[in-house]
Every structure is written in C-alpha cells, then in structure tokens.
N, C-alpha and C positions, 0 to 999 in steps of 0.2 A: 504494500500500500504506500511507505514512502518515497520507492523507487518510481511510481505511478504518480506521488504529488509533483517528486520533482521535478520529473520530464514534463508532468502538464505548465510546473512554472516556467522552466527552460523550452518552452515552446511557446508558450504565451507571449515570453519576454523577446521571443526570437521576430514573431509576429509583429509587435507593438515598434521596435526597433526598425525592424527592416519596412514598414508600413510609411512609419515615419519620414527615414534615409530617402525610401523613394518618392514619397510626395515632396520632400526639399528638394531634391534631383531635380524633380518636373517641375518644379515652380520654377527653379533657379534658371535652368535651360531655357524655360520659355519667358522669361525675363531677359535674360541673354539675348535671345534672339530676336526680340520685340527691339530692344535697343542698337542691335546692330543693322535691321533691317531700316528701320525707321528712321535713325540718326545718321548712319553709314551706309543705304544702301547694297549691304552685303548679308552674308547667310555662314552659317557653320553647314548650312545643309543635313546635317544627319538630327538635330533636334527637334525638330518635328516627329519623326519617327520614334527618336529617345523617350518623348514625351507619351506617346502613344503607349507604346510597351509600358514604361512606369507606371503610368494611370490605369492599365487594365491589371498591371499588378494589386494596384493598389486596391481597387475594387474588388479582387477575386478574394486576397486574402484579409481583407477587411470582414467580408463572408461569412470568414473562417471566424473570425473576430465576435461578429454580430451573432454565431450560433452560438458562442463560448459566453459572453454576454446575456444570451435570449435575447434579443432585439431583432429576431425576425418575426416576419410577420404571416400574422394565419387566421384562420377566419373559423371562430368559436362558437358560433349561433349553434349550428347545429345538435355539435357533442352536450352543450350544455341542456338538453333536451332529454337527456336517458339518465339513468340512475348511477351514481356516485363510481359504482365499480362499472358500470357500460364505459361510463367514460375515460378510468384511469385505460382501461383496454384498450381505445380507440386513440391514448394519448401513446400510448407506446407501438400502437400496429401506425401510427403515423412516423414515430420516431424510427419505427423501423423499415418503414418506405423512404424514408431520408436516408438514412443509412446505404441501403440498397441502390439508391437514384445514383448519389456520392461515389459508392463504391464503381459502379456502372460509367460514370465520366472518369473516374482516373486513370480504371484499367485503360479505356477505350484511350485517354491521352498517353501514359504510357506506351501505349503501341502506336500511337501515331507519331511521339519523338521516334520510336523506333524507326520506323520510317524514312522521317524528314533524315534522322543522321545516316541513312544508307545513301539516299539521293545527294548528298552533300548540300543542298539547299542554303542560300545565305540570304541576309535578308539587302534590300534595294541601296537602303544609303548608309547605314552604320556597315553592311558586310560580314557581319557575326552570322554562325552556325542559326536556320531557323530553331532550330529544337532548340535553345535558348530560350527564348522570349516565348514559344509557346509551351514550354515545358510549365510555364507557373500554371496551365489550364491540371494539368496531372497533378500538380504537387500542392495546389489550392482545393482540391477537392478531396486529395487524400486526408489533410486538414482538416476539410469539414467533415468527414466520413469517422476523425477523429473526435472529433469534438458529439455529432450527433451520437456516437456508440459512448463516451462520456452522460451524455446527458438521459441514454436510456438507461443506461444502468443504476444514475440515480433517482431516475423514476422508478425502476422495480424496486429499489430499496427502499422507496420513501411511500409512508403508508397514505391510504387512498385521500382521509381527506387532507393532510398535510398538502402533498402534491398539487391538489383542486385549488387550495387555498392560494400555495406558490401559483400557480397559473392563473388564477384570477387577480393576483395583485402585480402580474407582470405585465398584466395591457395587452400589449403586440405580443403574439408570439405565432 
C-alpha cells in the first residue's frame, strides 16, 4: 500500500510538473513568435507547430489530472433514480467502462507509435521522430486508465452511502 501511495505521488507530481513546463513552453514560444513576426517580420518557423504539440499535451494529460481530481464530468439524473446499492453498481460498471475505453486508446496508441517508428515519419517543421509528439495520445490514456482503476477501487472499498454522499458533494463528475 505505500509502495502504491508513493508512485501515485511521484506520478501526480510528475503530471503537475511536466503540465506546467509545457504550458510555459507554449506560452513562451508563442510570445516569441508574436514578437518576432510583428516587430521583425520574421519566424522561428517551427513554433507554431511546438505550440501545437504542447497544448495537446497539455490537454490530454490535464485528463489524466481532472480524473485524479474528479473534475470530470457526467450526467447523474438518471443513477440517482434506483436505490442506494443500484447505484453504487452503476457507479463502478461506469468506472469500469472508463477503464476499458482508456485501456482500448493506449493499446491502440501504443501500436500506432509502433508504426509511425517503423515508417521513420518526422514531423513538417521541428523534424523530430512522429511517435514523439503523438506518443503522449498512449501514455495520456495509460494515465487515465491509471487513475480511473485508482478510483474504482476506492469505490469498492468505500461503503455504499459514504461513496453516494462523496458523489453528490463533488458536483461534476
């Protein structure tokens, strides 16, 4: 079990960090480049692109962030319509449709880095390896696949009206 906390802090941390790195990245870049087009007429040329990739970085593993969080969002009308135990059931057969969806996009990214690094593929203006930049679609969902198997677990552990109550005082999920 504290082999389990740690790695979830040393993940979190790693998340929170590298989240950050790259939204400073893309801000900084396209500040750069706003001022050199505008003031100077010229280009780095490849920051537009740099930008791109960082921000869907940042978005994917943000994701990963917002399930670790609960700050996703779902639509509760229904469940809350059956009885106390229908619904811890329906909270964990959704948790474990998340899981499954998650697991289903990594493999499938996994195997398509695989791929892109057999064709040698690079991308238009930075010229780096594709499977780079789209490798965060596999290792973002791995993340969340992490995080939702995290969070059924502690739905099975956590007794039915606890859980109901946690769920109704998180709003969005």
């Amino acid at each position: 079990m504290k082999t389990l906390n740690f790695l979830n802090k040393i993940i979190s941390r790693a998340e929170e960090l590298l989240c950050g790195l790259a939204l400073s990245l893309a801000t900084t870049f396209a500040f750069i480049e706003v001022i050199l087009r505008r003031g100077f007429g010229s280009s780095l040329g490849f920051t537009q692109e740099a930008v791109n990739y960082l921000l869907i970085f940042v978005g994917l593993i943000g994701a990963s962030i917002g399930v670790r969080e609960k700050v996703h969002l779902g639509v509760d009308l229904l469940v809350k319509q059956f009885s106390p135990n229908l619904q811890k059931g329906m909270i964990l057969f959704m948790y474990s449709l998340n899981i499954l969806f998650c697991l289903v996009v990594a493999i499938l990214g996994y195997q398509h880095i695989g791929i892109l690094a057999q064709f040698g593929n690079v991308s238009p203006e930075m010229e780096i390896p594709m499977y780079i930049p789209k490798g965060i679609v596999a290792i973002a969902f791995t993340l969340m696949t992490f995080r939702y198997l995290q969070e059924l677990i502690k739905a099975i552990k956590t007794p039915t009206e606890q859980l109901l109550a946690e769920q109704q005082e998180g709003g969005a999920h």
